[in-house]
N, CA and C atoms as an extended XYZ file, in Angstrom:
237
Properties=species:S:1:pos:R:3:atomname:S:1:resname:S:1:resid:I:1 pbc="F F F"
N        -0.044       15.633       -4.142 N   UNK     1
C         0.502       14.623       -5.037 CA  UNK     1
C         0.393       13.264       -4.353 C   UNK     1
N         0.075       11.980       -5.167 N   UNK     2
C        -0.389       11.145       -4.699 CA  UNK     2
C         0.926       10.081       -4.654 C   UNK     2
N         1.417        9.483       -3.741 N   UNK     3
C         2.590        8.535       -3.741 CA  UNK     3
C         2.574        7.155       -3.498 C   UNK     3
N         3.063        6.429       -4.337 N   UNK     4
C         2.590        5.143       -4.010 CA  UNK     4
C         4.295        4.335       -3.581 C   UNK     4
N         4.258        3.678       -2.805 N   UNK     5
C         4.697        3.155       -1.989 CA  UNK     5
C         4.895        1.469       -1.926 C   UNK     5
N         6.395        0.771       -2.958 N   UNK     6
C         6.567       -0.545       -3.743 CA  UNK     6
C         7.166       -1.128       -2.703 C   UNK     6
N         7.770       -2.120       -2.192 N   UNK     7
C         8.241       -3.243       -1.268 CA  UNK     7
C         9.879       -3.394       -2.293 C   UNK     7
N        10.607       -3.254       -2.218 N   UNK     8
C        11.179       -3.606       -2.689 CA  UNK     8
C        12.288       -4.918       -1.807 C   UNK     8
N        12.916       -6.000       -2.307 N   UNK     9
C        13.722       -7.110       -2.336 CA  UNK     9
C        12.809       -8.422       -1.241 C   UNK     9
N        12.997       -9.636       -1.275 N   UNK    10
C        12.338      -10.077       -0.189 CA  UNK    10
C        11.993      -10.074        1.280 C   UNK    10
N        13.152       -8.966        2.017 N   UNK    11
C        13.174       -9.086        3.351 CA  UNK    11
C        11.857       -8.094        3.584 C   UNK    11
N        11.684       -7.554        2.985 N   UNK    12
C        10.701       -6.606        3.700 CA  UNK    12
C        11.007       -5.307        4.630 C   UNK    12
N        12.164       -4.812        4.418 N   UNK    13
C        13.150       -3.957        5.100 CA  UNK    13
C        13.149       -2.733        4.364 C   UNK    13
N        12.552       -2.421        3.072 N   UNK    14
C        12.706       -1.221        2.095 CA  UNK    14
C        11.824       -1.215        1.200 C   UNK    14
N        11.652       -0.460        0.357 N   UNK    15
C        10.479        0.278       -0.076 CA  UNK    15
C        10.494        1.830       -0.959 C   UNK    15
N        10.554        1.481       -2.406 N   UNK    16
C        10.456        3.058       -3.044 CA  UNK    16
C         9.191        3.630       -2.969 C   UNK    16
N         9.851        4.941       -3.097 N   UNK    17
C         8.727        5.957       -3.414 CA  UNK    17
C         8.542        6.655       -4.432 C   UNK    17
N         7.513        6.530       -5.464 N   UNK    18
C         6.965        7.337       -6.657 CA  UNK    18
C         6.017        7.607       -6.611 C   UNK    18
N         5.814        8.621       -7.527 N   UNK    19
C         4.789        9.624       -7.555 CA  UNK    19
C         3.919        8.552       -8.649 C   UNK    19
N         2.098        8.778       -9.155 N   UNK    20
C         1.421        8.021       -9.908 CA  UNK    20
C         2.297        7.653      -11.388 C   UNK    20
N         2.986        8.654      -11.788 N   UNK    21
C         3.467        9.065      -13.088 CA  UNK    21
C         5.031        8.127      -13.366 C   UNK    21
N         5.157        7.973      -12.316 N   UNK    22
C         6.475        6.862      -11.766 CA  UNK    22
C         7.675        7.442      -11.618 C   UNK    22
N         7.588        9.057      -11.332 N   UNK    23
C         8.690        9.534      -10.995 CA  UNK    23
C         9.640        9.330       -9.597 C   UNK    23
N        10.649        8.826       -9.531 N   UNK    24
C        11.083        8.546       -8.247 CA  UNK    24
C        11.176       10.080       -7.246 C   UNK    24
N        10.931        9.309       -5.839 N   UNK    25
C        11.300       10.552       -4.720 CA  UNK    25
C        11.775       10.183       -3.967 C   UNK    25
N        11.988        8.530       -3.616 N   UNK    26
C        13.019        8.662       -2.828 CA  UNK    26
C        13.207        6.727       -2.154 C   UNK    26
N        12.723        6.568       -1.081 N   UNK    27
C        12.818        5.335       -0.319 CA  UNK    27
C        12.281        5.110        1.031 C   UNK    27
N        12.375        4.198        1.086 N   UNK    28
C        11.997        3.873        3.033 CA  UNK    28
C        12.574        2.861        3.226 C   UNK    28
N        13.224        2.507        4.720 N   UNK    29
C        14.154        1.680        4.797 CA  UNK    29
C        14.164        1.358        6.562 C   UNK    29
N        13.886       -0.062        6.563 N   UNK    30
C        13.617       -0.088        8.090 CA  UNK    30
C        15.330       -0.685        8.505 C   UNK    30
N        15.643        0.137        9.671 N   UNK    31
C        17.054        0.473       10.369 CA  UNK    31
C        17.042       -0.719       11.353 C   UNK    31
N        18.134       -1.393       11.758 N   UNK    32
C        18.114       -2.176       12.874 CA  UNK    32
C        17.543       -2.309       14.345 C   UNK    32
N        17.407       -1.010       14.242 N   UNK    33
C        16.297       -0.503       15.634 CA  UNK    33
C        14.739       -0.717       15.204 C   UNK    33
N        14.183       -0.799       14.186 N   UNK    34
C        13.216       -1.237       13.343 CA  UNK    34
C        12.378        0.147       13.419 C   UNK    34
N        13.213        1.266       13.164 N   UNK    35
C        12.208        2.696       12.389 CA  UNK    35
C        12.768        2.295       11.507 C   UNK    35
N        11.875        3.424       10.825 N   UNK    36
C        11.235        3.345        9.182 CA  UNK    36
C        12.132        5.032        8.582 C   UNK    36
N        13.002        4.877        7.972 N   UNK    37
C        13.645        5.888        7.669 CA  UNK    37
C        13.454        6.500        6.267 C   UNK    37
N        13.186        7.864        5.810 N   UNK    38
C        12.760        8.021        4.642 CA  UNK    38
C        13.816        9.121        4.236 C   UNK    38
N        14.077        8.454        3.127 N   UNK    39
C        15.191        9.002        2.147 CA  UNK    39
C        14.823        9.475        1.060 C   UNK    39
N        14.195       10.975        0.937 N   UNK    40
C        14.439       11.616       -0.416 CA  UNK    40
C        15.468       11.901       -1.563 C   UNK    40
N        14.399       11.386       -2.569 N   UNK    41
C        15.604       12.192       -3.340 CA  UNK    41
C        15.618       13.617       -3.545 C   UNK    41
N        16.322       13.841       -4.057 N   UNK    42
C        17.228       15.479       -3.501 CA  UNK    42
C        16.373       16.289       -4.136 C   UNK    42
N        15.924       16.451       -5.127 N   UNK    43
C        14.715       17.166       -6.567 CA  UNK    43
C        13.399       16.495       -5.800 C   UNK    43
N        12.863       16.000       -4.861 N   UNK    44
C        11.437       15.469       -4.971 CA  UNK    44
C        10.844       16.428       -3.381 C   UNK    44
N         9.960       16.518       -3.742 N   UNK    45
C         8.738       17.208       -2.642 CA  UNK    45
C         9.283       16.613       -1.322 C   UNK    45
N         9.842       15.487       -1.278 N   UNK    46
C         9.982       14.901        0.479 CA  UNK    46
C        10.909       15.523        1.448 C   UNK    46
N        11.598       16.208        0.571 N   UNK    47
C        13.142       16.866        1.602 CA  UNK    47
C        12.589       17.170        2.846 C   UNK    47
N        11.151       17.875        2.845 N   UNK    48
C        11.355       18.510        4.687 CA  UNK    48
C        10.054       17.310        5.063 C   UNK    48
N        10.154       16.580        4.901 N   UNK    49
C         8.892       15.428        5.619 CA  UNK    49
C         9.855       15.495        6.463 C   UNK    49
N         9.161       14.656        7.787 N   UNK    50
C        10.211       14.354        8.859 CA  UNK    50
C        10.793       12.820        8.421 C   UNK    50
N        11.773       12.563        8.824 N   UNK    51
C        12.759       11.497        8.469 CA  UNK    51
C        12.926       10.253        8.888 C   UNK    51
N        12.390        9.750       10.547 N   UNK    52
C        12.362        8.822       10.873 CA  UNK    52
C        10.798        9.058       11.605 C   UNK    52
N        10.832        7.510       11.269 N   UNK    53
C         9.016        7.351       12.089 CA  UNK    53
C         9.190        5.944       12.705 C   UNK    53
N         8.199        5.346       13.371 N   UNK    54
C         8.600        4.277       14.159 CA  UNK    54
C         7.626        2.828       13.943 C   UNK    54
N         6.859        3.408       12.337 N   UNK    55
C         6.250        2.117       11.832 CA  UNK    55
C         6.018        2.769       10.349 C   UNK    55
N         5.590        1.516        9.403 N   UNK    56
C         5.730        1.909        8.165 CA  UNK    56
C         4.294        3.256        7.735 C   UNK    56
N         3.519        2.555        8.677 N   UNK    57
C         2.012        3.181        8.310 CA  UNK    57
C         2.579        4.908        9.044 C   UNK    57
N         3.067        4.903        9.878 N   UNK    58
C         3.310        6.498       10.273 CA  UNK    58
C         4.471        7.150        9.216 C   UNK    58
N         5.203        6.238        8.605 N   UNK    59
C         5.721        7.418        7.601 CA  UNK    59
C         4.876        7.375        6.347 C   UNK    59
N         4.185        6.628        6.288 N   UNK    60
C         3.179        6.691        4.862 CA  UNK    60
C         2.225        7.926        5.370 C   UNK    60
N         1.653        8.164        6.118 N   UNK    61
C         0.579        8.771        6.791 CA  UNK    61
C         1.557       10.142        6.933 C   UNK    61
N         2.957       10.571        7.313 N   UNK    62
C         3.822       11.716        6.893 CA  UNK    62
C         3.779       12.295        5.992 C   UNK    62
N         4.169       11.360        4.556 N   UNK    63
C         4.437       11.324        3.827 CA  UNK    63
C         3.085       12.115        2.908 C   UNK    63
N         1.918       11.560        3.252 N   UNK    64
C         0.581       11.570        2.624 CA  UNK    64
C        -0.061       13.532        3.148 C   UNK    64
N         0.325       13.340        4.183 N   UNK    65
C         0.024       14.770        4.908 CA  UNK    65
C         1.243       15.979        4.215 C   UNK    65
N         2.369       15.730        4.010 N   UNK    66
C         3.305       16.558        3.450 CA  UNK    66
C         3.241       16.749        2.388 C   UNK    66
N         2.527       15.939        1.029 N   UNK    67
C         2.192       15.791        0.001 CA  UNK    67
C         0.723       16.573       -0.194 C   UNK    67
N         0.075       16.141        0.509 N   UNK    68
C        -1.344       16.763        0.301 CA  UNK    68
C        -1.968       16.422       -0.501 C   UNK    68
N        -1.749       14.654       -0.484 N   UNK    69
C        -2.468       13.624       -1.119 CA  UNK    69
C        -2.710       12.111       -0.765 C   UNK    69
N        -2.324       10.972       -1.511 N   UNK    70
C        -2.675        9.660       -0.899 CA  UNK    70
C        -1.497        9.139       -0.840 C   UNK    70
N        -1.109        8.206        0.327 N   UNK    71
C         0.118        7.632        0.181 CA  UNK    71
C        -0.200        6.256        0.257 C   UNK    71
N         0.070        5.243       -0.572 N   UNK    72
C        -0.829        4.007       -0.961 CA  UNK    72
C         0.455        2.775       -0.887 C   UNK    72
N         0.132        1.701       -0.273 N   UNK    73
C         1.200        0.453       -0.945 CA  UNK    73
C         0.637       -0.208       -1.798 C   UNK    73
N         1.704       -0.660       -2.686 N   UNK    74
C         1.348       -1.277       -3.968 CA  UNK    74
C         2.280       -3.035       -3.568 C   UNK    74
N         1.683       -3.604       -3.002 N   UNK    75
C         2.349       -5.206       -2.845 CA  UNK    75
C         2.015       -5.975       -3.824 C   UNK    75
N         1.950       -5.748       -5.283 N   UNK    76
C         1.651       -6.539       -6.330 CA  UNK    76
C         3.134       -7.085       -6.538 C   UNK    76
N         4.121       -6.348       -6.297 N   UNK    77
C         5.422       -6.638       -6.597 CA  UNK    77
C         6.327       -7.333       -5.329 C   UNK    77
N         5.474       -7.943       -4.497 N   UNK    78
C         6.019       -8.661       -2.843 CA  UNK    78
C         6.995      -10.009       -3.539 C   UNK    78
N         7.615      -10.242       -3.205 N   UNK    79
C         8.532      -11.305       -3.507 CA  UNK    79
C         7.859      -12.461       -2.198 C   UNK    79
């Protein structure tokens, strides 16, 4: 399944996750230590990805391998 990966608010600190179809799965959210923490939602394929990574491109690249598809950013929506 292919996941694409939105920016969400201006800081640049978070980030949803949906599937092509625009079903939500969950989030990413960079922590004060500056990993990249990924928060499923509870119903979506991500529950056993691993949870913290230590840049955005390594939990996309998790994310993409646990899926067994493309994990893509979409910055059309960058503030």
């Amino acid at each position: 399944m292919d996941v694409v990966v939105t920016p969400t608010g201006a800081e640049g600190t978070s980030w949803n996750l949906k599937d092509r179809l625009g079903r939500p799965l969950g989030t990413i959210g960079q922590d004060k230590n500056e990993l990249f923490e990924i928060t499923p939602d509870p119903l979506s394929g991500l529950m056993r990805v691993p949870h913290t990574h230590p840049s955005l491109g390594e939990a996309m690249t998790a994310i993409a391998k646990h899926m067994q598809g493309e994990c893509t950013l979409d910055s059309q929506d960058w503030d």
